[in-house]
ZAGU-320158 format. One record per residue (C-alpha): x, y, z; residue number from 0; residue in one letter. Coordinates in nm, 3 decimals, decimal comma, padded with zeros to 5 digits. Example, Ala and Ser with C-alpha at 12.3 -4.5 7.8 and 13.67 -1.06 7.14 Angstrom:
<nodes>
      xx      yy      zz resi resn
  01,230 -00,450  00,780    0    A
  01,367 -00,106  00,714    1    S
</nodes>
This chain:
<nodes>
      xx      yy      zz resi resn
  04,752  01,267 -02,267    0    X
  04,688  01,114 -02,611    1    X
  04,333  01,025 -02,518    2    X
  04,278  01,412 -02,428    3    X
  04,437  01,539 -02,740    4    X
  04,187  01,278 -02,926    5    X
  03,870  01,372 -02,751    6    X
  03,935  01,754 -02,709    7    X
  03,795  01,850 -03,039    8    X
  03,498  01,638 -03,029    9    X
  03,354  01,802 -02,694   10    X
  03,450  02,137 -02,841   11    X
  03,206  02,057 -03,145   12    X
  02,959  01,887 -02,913   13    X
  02,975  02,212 -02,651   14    X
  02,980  02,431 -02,933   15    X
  02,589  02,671 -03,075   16    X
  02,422  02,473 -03,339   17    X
  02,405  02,555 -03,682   18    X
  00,820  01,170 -05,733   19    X
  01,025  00,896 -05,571   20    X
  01,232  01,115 -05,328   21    X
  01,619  01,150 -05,339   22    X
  01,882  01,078 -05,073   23    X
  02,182  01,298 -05,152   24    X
  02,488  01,413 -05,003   25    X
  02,603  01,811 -04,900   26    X
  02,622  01,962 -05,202   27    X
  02,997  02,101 -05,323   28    X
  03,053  02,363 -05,529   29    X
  03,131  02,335 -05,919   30    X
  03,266  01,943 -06,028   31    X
  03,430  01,915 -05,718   32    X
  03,359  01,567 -05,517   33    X
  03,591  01,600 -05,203   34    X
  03,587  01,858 -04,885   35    X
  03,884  02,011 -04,801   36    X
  04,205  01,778 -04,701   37    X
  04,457  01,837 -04,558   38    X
  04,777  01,623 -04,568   39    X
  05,034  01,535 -04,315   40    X
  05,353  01,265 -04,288   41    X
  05,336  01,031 -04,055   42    X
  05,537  00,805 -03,890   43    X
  05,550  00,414 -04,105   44    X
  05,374  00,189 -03,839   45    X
  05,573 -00,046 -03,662   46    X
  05,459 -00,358 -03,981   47    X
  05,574 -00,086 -04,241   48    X
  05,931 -00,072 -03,995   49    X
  05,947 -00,448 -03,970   50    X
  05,899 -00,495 -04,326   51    X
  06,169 -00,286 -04,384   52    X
  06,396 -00,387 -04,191   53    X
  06,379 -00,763 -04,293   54    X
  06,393 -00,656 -04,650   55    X
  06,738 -00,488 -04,573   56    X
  06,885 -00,771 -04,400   57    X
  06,823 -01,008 -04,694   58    X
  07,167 -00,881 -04,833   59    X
  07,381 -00,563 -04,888   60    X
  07,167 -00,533 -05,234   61    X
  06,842 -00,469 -05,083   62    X
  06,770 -00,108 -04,947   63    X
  06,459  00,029 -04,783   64    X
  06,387  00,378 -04,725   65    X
  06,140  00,513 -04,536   66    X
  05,938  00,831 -04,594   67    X
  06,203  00,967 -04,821   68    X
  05,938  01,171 -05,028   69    X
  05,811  01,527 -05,077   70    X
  05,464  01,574 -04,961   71    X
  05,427  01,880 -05,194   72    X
  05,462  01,640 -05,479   73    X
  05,165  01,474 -05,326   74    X
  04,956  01,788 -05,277   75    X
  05,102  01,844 -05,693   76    X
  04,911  01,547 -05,790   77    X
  04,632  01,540 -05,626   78    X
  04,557  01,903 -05,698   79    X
  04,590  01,847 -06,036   80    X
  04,290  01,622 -06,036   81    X
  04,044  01,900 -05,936   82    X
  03,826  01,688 -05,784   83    X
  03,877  01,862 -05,420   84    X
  03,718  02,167 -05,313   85    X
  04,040  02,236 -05,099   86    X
  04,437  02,028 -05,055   87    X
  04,658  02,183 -04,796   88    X
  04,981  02,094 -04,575   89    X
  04,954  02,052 -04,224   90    X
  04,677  02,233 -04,182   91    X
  04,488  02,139 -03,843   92    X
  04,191  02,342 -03,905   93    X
  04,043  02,150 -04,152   94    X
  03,809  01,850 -04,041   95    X
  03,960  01,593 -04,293   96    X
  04,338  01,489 -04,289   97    X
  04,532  01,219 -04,505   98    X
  04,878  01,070 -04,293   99    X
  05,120  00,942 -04,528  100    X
  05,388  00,723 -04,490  101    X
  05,577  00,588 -04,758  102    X
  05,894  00,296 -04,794  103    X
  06,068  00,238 -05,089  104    X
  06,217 -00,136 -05,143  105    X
  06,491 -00,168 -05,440  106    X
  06,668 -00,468 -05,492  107    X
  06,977 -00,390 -05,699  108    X
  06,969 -00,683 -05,971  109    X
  07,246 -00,764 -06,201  110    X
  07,040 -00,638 -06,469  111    X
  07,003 -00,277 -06,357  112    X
  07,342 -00,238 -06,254  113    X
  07,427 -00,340 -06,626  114    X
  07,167 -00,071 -06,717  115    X
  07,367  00,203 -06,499  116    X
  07,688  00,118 -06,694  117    X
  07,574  00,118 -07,035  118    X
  07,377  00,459 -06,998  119    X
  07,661  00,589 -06,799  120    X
  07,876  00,515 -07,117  121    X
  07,614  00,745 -07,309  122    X
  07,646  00,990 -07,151  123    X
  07,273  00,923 -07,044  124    X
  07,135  00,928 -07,349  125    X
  07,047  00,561 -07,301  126    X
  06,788  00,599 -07,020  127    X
  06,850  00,418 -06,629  128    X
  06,560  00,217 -06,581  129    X
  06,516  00,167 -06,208  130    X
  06,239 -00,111 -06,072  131    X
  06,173 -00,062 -05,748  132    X
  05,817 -00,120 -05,497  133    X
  05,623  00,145 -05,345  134    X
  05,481  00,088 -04,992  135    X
  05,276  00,359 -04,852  136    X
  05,006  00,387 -04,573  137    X
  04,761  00,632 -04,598  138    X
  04,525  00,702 -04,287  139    X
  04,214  00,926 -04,366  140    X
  04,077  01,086 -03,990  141    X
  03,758  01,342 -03,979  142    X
  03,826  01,548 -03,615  143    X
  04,160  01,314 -03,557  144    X
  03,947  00,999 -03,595  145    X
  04,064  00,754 -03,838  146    X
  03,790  00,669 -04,071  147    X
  04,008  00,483 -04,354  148    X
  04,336  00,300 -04,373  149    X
  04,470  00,179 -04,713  150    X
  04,785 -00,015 -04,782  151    X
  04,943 -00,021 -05,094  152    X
  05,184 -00,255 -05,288  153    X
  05,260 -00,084 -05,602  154    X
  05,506 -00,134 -05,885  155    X
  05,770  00,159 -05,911  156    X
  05,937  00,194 -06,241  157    X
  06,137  00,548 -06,298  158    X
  06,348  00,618 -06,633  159    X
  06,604  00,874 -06,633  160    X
  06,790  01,016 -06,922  161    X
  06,871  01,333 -07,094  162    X
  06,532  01,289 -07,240  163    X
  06,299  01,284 -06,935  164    X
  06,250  01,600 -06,691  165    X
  06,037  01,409 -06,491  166    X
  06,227  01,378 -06,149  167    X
  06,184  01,053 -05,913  168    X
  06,009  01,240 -05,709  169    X
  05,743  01,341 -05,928  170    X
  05,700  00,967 -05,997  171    X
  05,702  00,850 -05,687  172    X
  05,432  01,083 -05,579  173    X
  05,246  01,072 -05,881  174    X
  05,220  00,660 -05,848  175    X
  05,077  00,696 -05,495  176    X
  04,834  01,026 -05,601  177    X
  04,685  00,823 -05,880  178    X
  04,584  00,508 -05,698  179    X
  04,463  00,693 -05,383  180    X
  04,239  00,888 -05,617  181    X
  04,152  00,541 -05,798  182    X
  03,970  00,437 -05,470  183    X
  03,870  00,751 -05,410  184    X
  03,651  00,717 -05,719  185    X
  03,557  00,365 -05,634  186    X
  03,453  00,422 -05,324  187    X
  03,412  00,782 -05,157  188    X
  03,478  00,778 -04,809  189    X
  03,410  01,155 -04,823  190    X
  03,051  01,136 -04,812  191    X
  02,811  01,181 -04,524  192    X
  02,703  00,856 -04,533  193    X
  03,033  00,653 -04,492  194    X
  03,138  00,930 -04,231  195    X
  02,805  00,800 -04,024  196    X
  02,882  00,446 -04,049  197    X
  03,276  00,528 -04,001  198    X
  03,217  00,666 -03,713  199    X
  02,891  00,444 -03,581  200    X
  02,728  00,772 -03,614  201    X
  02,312  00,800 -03,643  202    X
  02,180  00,611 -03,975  203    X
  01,959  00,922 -04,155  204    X
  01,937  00,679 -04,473  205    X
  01,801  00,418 -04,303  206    X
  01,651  00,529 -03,980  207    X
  01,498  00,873 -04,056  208    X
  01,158  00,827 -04,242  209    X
  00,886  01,079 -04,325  210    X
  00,568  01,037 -04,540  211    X
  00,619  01,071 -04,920  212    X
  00,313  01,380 -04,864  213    X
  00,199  01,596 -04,551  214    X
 -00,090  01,805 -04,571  215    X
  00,006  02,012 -04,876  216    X
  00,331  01,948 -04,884  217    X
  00,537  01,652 -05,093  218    X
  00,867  01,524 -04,969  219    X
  01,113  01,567 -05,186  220    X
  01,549  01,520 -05,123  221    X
  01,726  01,415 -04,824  222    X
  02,047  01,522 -04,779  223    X
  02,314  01,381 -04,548  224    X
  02,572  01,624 -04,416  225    X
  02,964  01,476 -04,367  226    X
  02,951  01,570 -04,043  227    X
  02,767  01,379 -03,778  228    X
  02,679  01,720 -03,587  229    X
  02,500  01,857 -03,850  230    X
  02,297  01,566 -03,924  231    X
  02,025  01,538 -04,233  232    X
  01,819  01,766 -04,413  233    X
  01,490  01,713 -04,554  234    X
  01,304  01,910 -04,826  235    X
  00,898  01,964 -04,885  236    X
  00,740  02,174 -05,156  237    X
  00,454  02,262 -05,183  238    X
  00,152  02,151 -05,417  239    X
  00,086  02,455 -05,543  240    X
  00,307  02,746 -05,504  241    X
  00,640  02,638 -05,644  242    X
  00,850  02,896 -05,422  243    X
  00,709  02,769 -05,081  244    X
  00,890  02,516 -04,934  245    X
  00,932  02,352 -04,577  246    X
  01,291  02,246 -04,509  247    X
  01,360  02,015 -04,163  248    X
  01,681  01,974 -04,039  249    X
  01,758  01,679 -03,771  250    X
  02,093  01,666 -03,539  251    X
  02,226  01,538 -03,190  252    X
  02,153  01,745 -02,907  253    X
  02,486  01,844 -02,798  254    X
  02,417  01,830 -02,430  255    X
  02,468  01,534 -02,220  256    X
  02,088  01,570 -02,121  257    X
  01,840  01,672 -02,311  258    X
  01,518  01,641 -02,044  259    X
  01,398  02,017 -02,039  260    X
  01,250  02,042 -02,417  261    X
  01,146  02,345 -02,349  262    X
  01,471  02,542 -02,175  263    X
  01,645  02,353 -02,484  264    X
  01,435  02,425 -02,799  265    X
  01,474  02,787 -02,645  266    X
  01,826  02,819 -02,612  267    X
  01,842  02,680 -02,996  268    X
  01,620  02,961 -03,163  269    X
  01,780  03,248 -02,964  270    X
  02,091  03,076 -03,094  271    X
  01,967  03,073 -03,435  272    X
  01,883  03,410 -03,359  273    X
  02,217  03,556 -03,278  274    X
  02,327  03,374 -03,575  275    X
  02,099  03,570 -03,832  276    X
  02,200  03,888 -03,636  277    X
  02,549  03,811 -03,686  278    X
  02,483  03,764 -04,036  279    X
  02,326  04,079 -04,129  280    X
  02,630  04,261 -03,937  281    X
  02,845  04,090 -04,136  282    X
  02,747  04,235 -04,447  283    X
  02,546  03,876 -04,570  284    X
  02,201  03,981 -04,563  285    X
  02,068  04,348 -04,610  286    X
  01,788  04,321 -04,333  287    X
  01,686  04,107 -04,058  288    X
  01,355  04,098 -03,885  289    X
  01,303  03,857 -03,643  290    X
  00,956  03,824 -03,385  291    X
  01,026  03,740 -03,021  292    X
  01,054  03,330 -02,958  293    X
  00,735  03,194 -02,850  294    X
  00,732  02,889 -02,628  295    X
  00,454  02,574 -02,735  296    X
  00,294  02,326 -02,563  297    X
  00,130  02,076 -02,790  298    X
 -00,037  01,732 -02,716  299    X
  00,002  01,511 -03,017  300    X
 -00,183  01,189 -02,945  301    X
 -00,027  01,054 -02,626  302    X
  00,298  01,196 -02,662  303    X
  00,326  01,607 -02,546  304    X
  00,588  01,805 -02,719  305    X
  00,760  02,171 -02,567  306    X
  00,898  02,346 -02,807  307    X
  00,988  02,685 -02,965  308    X
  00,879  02,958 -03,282  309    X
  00,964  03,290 -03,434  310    X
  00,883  03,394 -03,731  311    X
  01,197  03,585 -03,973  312    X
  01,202  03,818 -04,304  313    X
  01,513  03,822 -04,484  314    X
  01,600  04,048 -04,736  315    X
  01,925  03,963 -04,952  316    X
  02,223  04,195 -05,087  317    X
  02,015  04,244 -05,373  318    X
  01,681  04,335 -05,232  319    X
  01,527  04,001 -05,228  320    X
  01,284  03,930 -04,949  321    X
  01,154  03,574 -04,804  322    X
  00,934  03,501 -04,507  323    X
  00,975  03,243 -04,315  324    X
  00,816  03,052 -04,005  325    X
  01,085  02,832 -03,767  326    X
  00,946  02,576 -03,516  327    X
  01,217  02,398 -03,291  328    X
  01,124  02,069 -03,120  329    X
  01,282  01,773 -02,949  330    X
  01,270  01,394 -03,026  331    X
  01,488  01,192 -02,850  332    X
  01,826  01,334 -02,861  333    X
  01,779  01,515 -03,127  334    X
  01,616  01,838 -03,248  335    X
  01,345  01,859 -03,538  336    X
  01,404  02,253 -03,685  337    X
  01,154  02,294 -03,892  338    X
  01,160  02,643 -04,134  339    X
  00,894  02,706 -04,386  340    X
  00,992  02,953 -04,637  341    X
  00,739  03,174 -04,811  342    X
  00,873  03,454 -05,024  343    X
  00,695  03,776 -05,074  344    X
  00,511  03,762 -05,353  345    X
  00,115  03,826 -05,479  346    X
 -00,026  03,495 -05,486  347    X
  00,208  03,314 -05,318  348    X
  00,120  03,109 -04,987  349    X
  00,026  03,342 -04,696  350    X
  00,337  03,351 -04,480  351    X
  00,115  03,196 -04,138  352    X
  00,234  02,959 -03,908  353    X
  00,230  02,652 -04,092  354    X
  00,125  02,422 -03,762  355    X
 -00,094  02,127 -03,929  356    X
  00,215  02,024 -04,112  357    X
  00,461  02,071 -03,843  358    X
  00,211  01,897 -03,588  359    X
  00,166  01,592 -03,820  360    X
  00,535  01,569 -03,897  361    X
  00,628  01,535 -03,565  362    X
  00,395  01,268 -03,554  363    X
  00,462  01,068 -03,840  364    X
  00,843  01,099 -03,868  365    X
  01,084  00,804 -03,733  366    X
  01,429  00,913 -03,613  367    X
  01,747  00,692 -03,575  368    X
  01,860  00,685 -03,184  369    X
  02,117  00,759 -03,026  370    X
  02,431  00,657 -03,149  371    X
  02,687  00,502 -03,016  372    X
  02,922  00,760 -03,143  373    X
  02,727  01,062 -02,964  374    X
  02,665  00,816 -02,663  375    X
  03,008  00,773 -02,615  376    X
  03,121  01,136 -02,680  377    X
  02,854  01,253 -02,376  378    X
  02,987  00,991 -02,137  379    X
  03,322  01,135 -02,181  380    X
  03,184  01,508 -02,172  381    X
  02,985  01,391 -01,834  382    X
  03,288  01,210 -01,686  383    X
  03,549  01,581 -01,811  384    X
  03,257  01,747 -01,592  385    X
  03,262  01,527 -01,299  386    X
  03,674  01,573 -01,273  387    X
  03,694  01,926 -01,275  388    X
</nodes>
């Protein structure tokens, strides 16, 4: 059962409709924010965190341990706070990234802090408590239930209280643990695309997806690497001399167990793509959408024969802006190559034809990564779901 609840989401995404020196970047996010939406979740301590605590208590009637005696909202407090993500919630399953939290709290009452409780007792506590205590916590990171990060902390505890504090245990507590999980957070980002990829022995697009620094009239010029291993890496050309044409190329996994048939494939993707644009203009997103019939194309590059797929789009925007653009869908291992050149409307600007000298030489100059284990995997399971039923 636990192996079914961990796949399930996987082959949902994997069954589920698509969607100058150069720079590698990562999915842009909106305003300063740095993190995708989290959501956060207790969890139970692991069975170390459990044995820990346990020996600690049994080291005398002095030592106490308690376990997961916190307020997650305190957490979510904290962290908020920051700013730094684009989204914190509780419990929310929906969202692709989740922290699990467990905490346990070891206090060893010392002759010096029970002295401490008398005298501020005595005041009336206007002479503050001063508790020392040491935080445990384990904090799990999963994209799509995976777990992509584990830290364990050891951390110093120290609360005051007194008629002269208002900050509550609590707060401290949670604020200790918010302030070194965003510590690492800064020092290393597991929230990228990149770490996701390697986290999950998902395809290298840093390393193993290469294009020519120019093609034809175009220049390369960012890669970007989406935190999600279905979505894959985008590339960016502009052009030499019209500053508003550009060619973007996006590359991601097939999500089919086979990929053989470029052809039915590359077709299924644009009338995808399609519906998509359709959807969009229903929606309310874009004021017009006109969209040419896909085209099927048969090209022999070198020794290597490619089937693939074109239509050609205007857009027009909510506020009357319109672009042309030209989208060619082809196969390369298991991945697709979408490639969209956009020319907008204007006098003078690049004529708005099918672009297929840079597409053509593209295909044959790019290198992609392979498959990865992580998408090899997922399709075994996929083909071995399909095989049971």
């Amino acid at each position: 059962m636990k192996r079914a609840q961990l796949i399930l989401p996987l082959l949902l995404l994997l069954t589920a409709c698509a969607g100058h020196q150069a720079r590698t970047v990562e999915e842009p996010l909106p305003g300063g924010v740095v993190y995708p939406p989290v959501s956060l979740f207790y969890k139970h301590p692991s069975d170390q965190l459990r044995e820990e605590c346990a020996a600690f208590r049994a080291r005398s009637l002095l030592h106490h341990c308690n376990e997961n005696a916190f307020d997650l909202t305190g957490l979510h407090k904290a962290l908020s706070e920051s700013g730094k993500f684009q989204q914190l919630s509780l419990a929310q399953n929906e969202q692709a990234y989740q922290a699990l939290i467990s905490i346990a709290v070891l206090d060893e009452e010392s002759g010096k802090e029970i002295g401490n409780a008398a005298l501020s007792g005595a005041t009336l506590m206007m002479l503050p408590i001063v508790m020392e205590k040491t935080l445990r916590a384990e904090v799990v990171v999963t994209w799509a239930e995976l777990p992509i990060k584990r830290y364990d902390y050891t951390l110093p505890l120290e609360y005051s209280a007194s008629l002269f504090n208002s900050e509550s245990y609590q707060d401290k507590l949670t604020a200790t643990l918010g302030q070194q999980f965003l510590r690492d957070l800064e020092r290393e980002n597991i929230f990228t695309g990149a770490y996701l990829l390697e986290a999950l022995n998902a395809s290298d697009y840093v390393a193993g997806l290469q294009v020519p620094q120019a093609i034809g009239d175009y220049l390369f010029d960012e890669k970007v690497i989406y935190n999600n291993p279905f979505y894959g890496a985008q590339l960016t050309f502009q052009h030499q001399q019209f500053a508003f044409d550009r060619a973007e190329v996006f590359v991601y996994p097939i999500r089919k167990t086979e990929w053989k048939d470029s052809a039915a494939i590359s077709r299924e993707e644009a009338e995808n793509l399609q519906k998509e644009l359709r959807l969009m203009e229903r929606e309310g997103q874009l004021a017009s959408v006109d969209l040419s019939e896909v085209q099927s194309l048969q090209w022999k590059l070198g020794t290597n024969e490619y089937s693939g797929s074109f239509y050609g789009n205007t857009l027009t925007d909510l506020q009357g802006t319109q672009a042309s653009s030209a989208t060619y869908i082809f196969t390369k291992g298991d991945k697709f190559i979408r490639i969209r050149a956009i020319f907008p409307t204007l006098e003078g600007s690049a004529e708005a034809n099918r672009p297929d000298g840079f597409v053509r030489a593209l295909l044959q100059e790019m290198a992609l990564p392979a498959e990865s284990p992580f998408m090899a995997r997922l399709r075994q399971q996929q083909r071995e779901l399909a095989a049971d039923i």
